[in-house]
N, C-alpha and C positions, 0 to 999 in steps of 0.2 A: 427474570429473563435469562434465558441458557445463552454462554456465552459460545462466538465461533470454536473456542480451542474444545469445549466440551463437546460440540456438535460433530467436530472432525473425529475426536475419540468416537462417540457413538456411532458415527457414520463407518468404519475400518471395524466393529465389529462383528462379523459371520453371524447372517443369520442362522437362528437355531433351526436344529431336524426337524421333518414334520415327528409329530409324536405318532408312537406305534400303534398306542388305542386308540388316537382320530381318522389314523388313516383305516384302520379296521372297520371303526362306524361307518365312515363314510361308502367304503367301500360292499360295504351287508346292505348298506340302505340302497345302494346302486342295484345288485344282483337281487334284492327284493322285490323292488320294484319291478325289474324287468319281469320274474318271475311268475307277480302276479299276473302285469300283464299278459303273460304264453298264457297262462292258463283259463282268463276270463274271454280271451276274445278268442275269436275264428280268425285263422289266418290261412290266407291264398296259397295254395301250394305246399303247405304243409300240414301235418295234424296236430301236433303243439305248438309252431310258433308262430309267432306273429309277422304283419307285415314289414320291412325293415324301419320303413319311415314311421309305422305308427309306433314300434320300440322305439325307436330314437325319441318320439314327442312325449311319450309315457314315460320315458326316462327324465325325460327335458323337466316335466312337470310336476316328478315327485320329488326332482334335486331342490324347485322352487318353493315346495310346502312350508308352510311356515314351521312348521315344528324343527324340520332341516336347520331353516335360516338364523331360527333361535340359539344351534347350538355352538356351541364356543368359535371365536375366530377362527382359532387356528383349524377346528373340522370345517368350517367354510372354506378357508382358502383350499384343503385338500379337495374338498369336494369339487368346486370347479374346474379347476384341472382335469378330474376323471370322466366331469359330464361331459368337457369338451372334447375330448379325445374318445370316448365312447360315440360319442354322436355323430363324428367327421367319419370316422371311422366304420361304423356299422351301416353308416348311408355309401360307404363305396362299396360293399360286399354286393357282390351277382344279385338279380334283380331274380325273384320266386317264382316270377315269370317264365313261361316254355320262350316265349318268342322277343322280337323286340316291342319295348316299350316304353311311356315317358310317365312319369310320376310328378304331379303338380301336388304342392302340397301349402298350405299358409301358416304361419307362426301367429296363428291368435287363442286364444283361450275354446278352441273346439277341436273334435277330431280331425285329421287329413283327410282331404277330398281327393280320391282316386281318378284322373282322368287318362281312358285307354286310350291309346294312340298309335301309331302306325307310323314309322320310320324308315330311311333304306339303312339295309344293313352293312355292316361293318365290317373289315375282314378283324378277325379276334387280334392277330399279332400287333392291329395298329392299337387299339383301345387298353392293349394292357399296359403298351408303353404310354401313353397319355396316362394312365392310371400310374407308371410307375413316377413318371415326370410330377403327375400332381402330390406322389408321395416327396418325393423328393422336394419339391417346393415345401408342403407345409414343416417337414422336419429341419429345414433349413433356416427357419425364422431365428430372428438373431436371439442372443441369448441372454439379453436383458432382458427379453420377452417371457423369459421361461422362469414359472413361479418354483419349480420344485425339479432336479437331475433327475432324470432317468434311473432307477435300478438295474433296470436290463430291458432290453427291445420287446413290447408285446408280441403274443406270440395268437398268430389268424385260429377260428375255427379250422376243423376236422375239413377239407374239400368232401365235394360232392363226389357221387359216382361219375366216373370218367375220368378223373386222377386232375383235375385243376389244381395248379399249382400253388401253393398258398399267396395268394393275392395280395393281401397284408404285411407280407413281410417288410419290413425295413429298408427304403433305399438308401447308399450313402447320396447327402446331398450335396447339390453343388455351393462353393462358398458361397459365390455372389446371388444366389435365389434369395428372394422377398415370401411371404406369407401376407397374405391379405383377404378377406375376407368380409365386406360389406356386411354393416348390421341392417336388418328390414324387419319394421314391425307393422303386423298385418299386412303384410304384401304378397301377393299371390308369386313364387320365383317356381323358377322349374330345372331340373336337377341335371335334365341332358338325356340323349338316347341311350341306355343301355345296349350291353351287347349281345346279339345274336345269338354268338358263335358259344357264349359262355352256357355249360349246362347249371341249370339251376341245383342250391343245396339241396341235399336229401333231405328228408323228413326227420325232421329231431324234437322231440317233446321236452329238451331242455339245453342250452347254449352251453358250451362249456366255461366257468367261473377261474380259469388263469390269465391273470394279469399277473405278473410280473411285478410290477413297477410302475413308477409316475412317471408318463411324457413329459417332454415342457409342453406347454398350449398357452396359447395366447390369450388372454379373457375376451378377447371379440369374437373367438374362434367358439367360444362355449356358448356365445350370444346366437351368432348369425346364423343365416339360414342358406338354402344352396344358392348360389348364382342364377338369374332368371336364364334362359336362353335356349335354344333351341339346337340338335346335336350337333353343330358346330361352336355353339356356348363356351368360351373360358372358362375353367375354372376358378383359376387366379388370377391377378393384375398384380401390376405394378403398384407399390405404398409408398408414399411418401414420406419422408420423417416428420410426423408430427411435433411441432414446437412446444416445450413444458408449457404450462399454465403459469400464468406471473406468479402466483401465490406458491410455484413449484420449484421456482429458479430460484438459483442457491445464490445467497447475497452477500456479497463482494465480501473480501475478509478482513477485518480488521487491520487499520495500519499498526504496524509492529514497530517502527520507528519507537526511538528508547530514547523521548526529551526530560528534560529537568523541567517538572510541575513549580509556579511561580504563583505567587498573586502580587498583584498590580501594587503600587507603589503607593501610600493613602497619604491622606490630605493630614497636614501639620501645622497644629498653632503656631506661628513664632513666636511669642511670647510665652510657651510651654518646651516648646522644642526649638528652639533657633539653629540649629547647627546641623545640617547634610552633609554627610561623607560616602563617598566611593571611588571606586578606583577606575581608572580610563579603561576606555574597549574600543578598539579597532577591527573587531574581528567583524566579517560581513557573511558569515553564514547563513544568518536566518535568512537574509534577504534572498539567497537564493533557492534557498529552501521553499517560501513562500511561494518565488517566484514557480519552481515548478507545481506545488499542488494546483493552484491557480488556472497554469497550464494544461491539465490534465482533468480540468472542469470541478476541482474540488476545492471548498472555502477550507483554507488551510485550522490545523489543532490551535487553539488559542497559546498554548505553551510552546510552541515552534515562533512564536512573530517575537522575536526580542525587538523591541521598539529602538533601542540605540543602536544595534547592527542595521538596520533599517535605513536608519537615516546616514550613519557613516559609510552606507554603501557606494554612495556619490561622490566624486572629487569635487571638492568645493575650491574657489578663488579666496580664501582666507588669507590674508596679512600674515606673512613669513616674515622670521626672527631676519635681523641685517646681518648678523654673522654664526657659525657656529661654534660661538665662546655662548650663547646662547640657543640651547636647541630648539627653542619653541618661543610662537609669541600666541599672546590671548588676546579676543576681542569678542570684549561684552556689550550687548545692545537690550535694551528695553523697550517693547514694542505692544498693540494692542492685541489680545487674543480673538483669532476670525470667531473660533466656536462659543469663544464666552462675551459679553459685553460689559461683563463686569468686573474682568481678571486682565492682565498680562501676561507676555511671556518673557522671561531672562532668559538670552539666550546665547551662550557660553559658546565661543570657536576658536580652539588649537590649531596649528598651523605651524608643522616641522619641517625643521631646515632641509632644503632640498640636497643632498651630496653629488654633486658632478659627475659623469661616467670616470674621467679620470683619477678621479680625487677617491673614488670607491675600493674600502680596502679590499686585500685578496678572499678570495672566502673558498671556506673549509666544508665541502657540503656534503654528506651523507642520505643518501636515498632508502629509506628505509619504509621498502615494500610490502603488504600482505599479499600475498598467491595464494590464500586458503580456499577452501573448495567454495566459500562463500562468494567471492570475488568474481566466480565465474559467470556473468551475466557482460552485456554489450553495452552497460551504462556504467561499469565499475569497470576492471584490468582490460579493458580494450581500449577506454578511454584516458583512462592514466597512465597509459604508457603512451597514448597521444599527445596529452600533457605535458608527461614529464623529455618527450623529445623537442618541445616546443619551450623548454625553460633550457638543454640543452645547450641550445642556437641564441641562446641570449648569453651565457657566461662568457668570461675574457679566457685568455687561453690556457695564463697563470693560474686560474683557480684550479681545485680539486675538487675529483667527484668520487663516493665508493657506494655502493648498491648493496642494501642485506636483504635478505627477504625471508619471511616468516611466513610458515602452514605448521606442520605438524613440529615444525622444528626450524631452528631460525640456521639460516647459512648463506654466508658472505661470495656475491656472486661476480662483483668487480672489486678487486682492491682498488686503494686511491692511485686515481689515473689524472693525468691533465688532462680539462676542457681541451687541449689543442687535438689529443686525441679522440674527435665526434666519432667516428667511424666503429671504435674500438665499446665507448660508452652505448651506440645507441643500440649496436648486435647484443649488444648485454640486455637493454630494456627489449628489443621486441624477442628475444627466447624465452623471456616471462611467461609461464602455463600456470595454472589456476589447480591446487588439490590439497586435502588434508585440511585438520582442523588449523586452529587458530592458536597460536603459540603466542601471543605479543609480547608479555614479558621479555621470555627471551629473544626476541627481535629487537624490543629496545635497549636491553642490554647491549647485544651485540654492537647495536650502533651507534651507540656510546663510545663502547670501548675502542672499534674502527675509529669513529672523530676525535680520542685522543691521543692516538699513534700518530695521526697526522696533522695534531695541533698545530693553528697557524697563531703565534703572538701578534696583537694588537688587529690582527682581524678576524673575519668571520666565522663564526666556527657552530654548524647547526645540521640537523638532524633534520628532517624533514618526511614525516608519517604519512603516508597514504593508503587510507583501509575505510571500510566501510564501517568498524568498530565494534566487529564480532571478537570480539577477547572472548575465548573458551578452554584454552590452554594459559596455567599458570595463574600470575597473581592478575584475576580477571576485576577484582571490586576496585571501585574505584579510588577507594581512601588507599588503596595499596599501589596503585599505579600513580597517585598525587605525591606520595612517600617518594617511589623512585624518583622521576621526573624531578623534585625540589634537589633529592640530596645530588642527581647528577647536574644540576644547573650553578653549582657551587663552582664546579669546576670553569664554569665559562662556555657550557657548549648548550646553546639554547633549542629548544623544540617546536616546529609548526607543523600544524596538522591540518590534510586535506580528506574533506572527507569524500566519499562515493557512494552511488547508488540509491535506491531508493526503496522503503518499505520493510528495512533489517537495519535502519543506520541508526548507530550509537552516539544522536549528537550529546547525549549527556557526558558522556566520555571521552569526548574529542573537546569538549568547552573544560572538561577538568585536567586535562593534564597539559592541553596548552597555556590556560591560564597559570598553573602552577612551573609550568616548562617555560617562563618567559619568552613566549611564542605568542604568533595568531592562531587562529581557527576559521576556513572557509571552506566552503561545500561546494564545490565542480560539477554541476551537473551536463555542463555541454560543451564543447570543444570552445566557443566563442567565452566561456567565465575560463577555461583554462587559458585560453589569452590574457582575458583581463586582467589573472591574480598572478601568472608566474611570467610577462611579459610587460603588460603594459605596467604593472605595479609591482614590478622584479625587485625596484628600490625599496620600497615600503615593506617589502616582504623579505627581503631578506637581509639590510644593514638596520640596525636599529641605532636610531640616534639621542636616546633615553628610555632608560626602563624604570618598571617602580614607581608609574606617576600615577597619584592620588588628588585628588580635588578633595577640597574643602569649603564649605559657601554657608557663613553666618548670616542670617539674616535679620535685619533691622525692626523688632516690633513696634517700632512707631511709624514706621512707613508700609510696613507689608503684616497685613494678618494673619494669613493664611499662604502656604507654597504645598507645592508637591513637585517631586522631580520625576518625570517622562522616561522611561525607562530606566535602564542598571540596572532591574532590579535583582539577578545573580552575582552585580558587583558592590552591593552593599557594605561596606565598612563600619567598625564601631568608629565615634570620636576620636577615643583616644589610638585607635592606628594611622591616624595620622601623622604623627609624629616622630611613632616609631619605625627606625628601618629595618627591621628584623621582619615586618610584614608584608609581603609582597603583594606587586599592583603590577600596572596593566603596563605595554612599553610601546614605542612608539616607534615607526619606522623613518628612515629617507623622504622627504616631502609628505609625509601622511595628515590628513584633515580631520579633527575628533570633533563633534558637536554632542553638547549637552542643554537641553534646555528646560528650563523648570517655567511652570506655569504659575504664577502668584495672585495674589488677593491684596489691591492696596486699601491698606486701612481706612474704612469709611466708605468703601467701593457698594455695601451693600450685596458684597457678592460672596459672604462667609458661612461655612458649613457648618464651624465649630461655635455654640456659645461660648461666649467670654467666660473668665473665671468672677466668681462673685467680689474676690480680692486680691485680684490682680493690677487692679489701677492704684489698691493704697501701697503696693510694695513698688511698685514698676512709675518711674516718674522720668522721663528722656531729656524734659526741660533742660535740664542742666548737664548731659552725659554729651561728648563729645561726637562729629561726626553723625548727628542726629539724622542729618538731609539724605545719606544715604542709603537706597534698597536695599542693600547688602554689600559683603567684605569678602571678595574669592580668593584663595589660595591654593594655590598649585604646589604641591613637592613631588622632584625626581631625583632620579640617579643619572650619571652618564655612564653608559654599557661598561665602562673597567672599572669601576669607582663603587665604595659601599657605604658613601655617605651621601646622604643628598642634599637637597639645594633645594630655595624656598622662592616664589615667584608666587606677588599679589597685588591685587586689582580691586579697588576700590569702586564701587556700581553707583554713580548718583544719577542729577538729572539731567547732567548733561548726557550721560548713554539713552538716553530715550528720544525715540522715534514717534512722532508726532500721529502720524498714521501705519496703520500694516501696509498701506500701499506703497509708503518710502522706502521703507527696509529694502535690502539689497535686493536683488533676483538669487542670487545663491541662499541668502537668508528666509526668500519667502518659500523658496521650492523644499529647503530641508521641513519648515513646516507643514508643507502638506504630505511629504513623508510622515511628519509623527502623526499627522492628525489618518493616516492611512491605515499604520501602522494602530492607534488606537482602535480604530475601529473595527479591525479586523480581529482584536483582543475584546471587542463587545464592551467598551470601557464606556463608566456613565459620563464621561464628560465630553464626548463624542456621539453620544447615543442619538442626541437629533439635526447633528451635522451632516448631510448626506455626501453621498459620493460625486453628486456632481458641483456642489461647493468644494472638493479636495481635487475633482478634475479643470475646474476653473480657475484656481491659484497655480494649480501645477502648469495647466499651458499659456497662462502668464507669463510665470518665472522660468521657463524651460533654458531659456538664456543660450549659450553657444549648447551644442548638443553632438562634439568634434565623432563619440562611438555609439550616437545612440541610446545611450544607459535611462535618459529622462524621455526618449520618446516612445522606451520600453517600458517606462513605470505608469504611461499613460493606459498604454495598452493592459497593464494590470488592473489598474484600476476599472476601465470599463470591463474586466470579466468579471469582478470581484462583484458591479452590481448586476450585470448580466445574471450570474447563477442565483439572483435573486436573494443574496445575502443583504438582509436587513439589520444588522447589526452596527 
């Protein structure tokens, strides 16, 4: 199957010339035909030629011969064109007639039937202009209509004696004229009163053979027949545009969006594999990402639903640490799985220290802008400059702000100015115009080097990206833009990215360098998520109150057979980075809520995918090992944001964390699951596969709980589109 980008190549290539020798056939076999016909028939009024309408149908019927239609396309398509414009044409020429007359004629497989008739006459001056009006209409028809340019204006027969003006010639037409011409087969139509005053051609025993060139003509024009009517008869009407054929219409184009290809996260013996590692994510991109495909009536790409952003997209009521000598507390629960009945879920909730407006250190902030000519759309730099005046109106007045902006080249548009100065900040953001390519490199050089001329000690100090993530200019791969980003985060000045737009966004490039930029990553797609992430969540998003934090979760083979963990799966860690801090992880903001939950298999549940090992029970003996009662042993290590050593925090899972039913668990605890269970399914994941959407709509408007901005009575509304478009996955 030819893909869109080849079909747009092939579609932007000119079609080729007619060829020199098709148009010659075609044109011999034209002037042949007519030919013979002069010389086999009698014709009225003259001594060799024929009557107009019966050349016209003897022409009509030797372009249709089969030997014609056999030969190459490309002499068909010339051909038509000649027949059509020969045939319109020779039927407007003066009627052979002395007097007036009407010519009825029918388009079926026999000669034209002559019927004499008797009309009131005309004055000539009014019929020529009618004649020039109807030239001018058919030359007029648009020019998608037209198979083949003009070489140059036909040129009329020799006039008759009496000096008639060549009739034929060329009108310019007016723009807005239509062409139209009703197709009839076997219909008796009638051509109109010719005119009077016109003297008929002289006698000629052979036409003259210049053409010029190829009209346009419309292929209904080489079809149809004259208009029925009588001498007040139209010649032409008004055409409507007719609507493509579905199998014509050109199908929607490829999303271009540029994600990170993932597979799901697979199912693990504990007793081969006991030990899950990855690193925390706070970022809620996908979610809104989803949310608009959704929106716009389409079941989002399976590698867009990151199932942990998904579910962190929601503030959760989770159990906060009592003081910040501790930045985070954990709270693990064990609970039934709705879609399995033979599994559980562990299900893991962080919950960071919330920091007081007052208590909030100063912060160092850097705007750093794309205006590349990509940008120019009303869902990307119209809206982020809506945004970013709406983060603004949130800063205290001590902080700092400095603005770079990148296209073809990066240049610093506000130095560091006080928040107190709004006035001064915001004529800065709305003079933002959109051009040139995309420079990022040095944009985010530049705003690096701005964030450490204004370095603030012991507080905030952060760079903050807004672009839709067309890097085209510079070091554009991503392992070169990870490079940057790490060696400038040494320094202390961390990176978060917002991303824009839709249909050219690089979320694969916005999840790399924020991750590696000790930053979030989220996707703005409406004025209401840029309240969400740079107002209502101004804390979370811009104080971090640990970075560098990794989970860790052994799990117990004598109590759990089987586990798989529910997303992460681009934050995968080996073992042993756990322990190193030379490896960086995920960081966590001001009040910010992380859930991770792993779905398990308790040994004996009769609910395991993997066979046992044949001699795993004579190696593996728990009787006697310590700690046997419990699911599993979690471990958490971070950093705190000025510090490069981290710190260890661990929670032992027995049976007291378990929850008797799903129906007891929290309302925060049951709503995040019907996030994942949403979130799977929209990833077409088999262990979801016969849960339907309205088992995930009936936990979710259970547990919707307080709903202070809406966020869970929006996730309802997704879900009913998601079975609405009839996705069965």
């Amino acid at each position: 199957m030819v893909d869109d980008d080849e079909l747009n190549r092939l579609r932007d290539i000119a079609a080729p010339a007619p060829g020199e020798s098709a148009k010659a056939r075609a044109f011999e076999a034209a002037l042949r035909a007519y030919d013979e016909e002069n010389i086999s028939a009698v014709t009225q009024g003259s001594v060799g030629g024929l009557r107009l309408t019966e050349r016209a149908q003897k022409l009509w019927r030797e372009i249709m011969q089969k030997k014609l239609i056999a030969t190459p396309a490309l002499a068909g398509l010339v051909a038509l064109p000649i027949a059509g414009y020969a045939t319109f044409h020779l039927l407007r020429e003066p009627s052979p007639f002395g007097g007036d007359q009407k010519i009825t004629e029918t388009l079926a497989d026999k000669p034209a039937t002559v019927k004499p008739t008797t009309a009131e006459p005309k004055p000539a001056r009014t019929d020529l202009e009618k004649d020039k009006k109807a030239d001018a209409d058919v030359e007029s028809r648009d020019a998608t209509d037209a198979l083949v340019a003009p070489a140059s204006p036909p040129k009329s027969e020799s006039t008759a004696a009496g000096g008639a003006a060549q009739l034929n010639a060329p009108v310019t037409p007016p723009p807005s004229s239509r062409f139209d011409l009703k197709t009839y087969s076997g219909k008796e139509v009638e051509y109109g009163t010719l005119p009077a005053s016109r003297p008929a051609p002289a006698p000629s025993g052979k036409v003259s053979r210049e053409i010029s060139g190829l009209m346009p003509s419309a292929p209904d024009a080489a079809r149809a027949s004259r208009v029925q009517g009588a001498a007040e008869s139209k010649l032409m009407e008004p055409q409507q545009p007719a609507m493509a054929p579905a199998d014509q219409i050109a199908p929607q184009e490829e999303n271009r969006n540029r994600v990170q290809d993932f597979k799901t996260n697979p199912v693990h013996a504990a007793l081969e594999d006991p030990v899950s590692t990855f690193s925390i994510d706070v970022d809620t991109a996908s979610y809104s990402f989803v949310r608009r495909s959704l929106k716009e009536g389409a079941v989002p790409q399976a590698d867009t639903v990151r199932v942990e952003e998904m579910i962190n997209y929601f503030p959760y009521d989770w159990k906060g640490p009592d003081s910040a000598s501790t930045p985070f507390n954990s709270t693990v629960s064990v609970m039934p799985t709705p879609w399995n009945g033979h599994t559980k879920l562990m299900h893991v909730a962080i919950k960071g220290f919330d920091i007081k407006p007052t208590e909030q250190p100063k912060a160092n902030l850097v705007f750093l802008i794309d205006v590349s000519g990509s940008m120019d759309e009303p869902d990307k730099l119209p809206l982020l400059k809506s945004a970013f005046r709406l983060l603004v109106s949130k800063l205290k007045a001590d902080d700092t702000i400095s603005i770079v902006t990148y296209a073809g080249e990066a240049g610093t548009v506000l130095m560091p100015t006080g928040a107190a100065e709004k006035d001064k900040i915001l004529n800065a953001i709305d003079n933002l115009t959109p051009g040139g390519s995309t420079a990022g490199e040095a944009g985010i050089k530049e705003a690096y080097k701005l964030a450490q001329q204004s370095f603030v000690k012991d507080g905030v100090n952060r760079v903050m990206l807004a672009t839709d993530g067309d890097f085209n200019v510079g070091q554009s791969d991503d392992d070169d833009l990870k490079r940057l980003v790490e060696q400038e985060r040494k320094s202390g000045v961390f990176l978060s990215v917002f991303g824009f737009g839709h249909d050219n966004l690089n979320d694969q490039m916005m999840q790399t360098i924020a991750q590696n930029g000790n930053g979030t990553a989220a996707y703005i797609d409406t004025l209401a998520e840029a309240e969400k992430v740079l107002v209502e969540d101004a804390s979370s998003t811009l104080f971090p109150i640990a970075k560098d934090v990794k989970i860790q979760v052994e799990f117990n083979p004598n109590k759990v057979s089987e586990y798989r963990l529910i997303g992460y799966e681009t934050r995968a860690l080996n073992r042993e980075d756990f322990n190193s801090d030379r490896v960086d992880a995920g960081d966590i903001g001001s009040g910010h809520s992380v859930t991770a939950i792993y779905e398990i298999t308790p040994k004996g549940s009769g609910g395991e995918q993997i066979d046992p090992l044949r001699y795993g029970q004579a190696t593996v003996n728990n009787g006697g090992v310590a700690n046997a009662d419990e699911y599993a042993f979690v471990k958490i290590r971070y950093k705190l944001p000025n510090e490069d050593v981290s710190k260890l925090i661990t929670t032992p899972v027995t049976s007291t964390n378990e929850v008797a039913s799903f129906d007891q668990a929290s309302t925060d605890q049951r709503f995040s699951v019907a996030v994942a269970a949403f979130g799977q399914k929209l990833r077409d994941e088999d262990a979801t596969a016969k849960f339907g959407y309205d088992k995930i709509m009936e936990i979710a408007t259970a547990a919707r709980g307080a709903d202070p901005f809406g966020y869970r009575s929006e996730f309802l509304s997704l879900v009913r589109l998601a079975s609405a478009l009839g996705d069965n996955r």
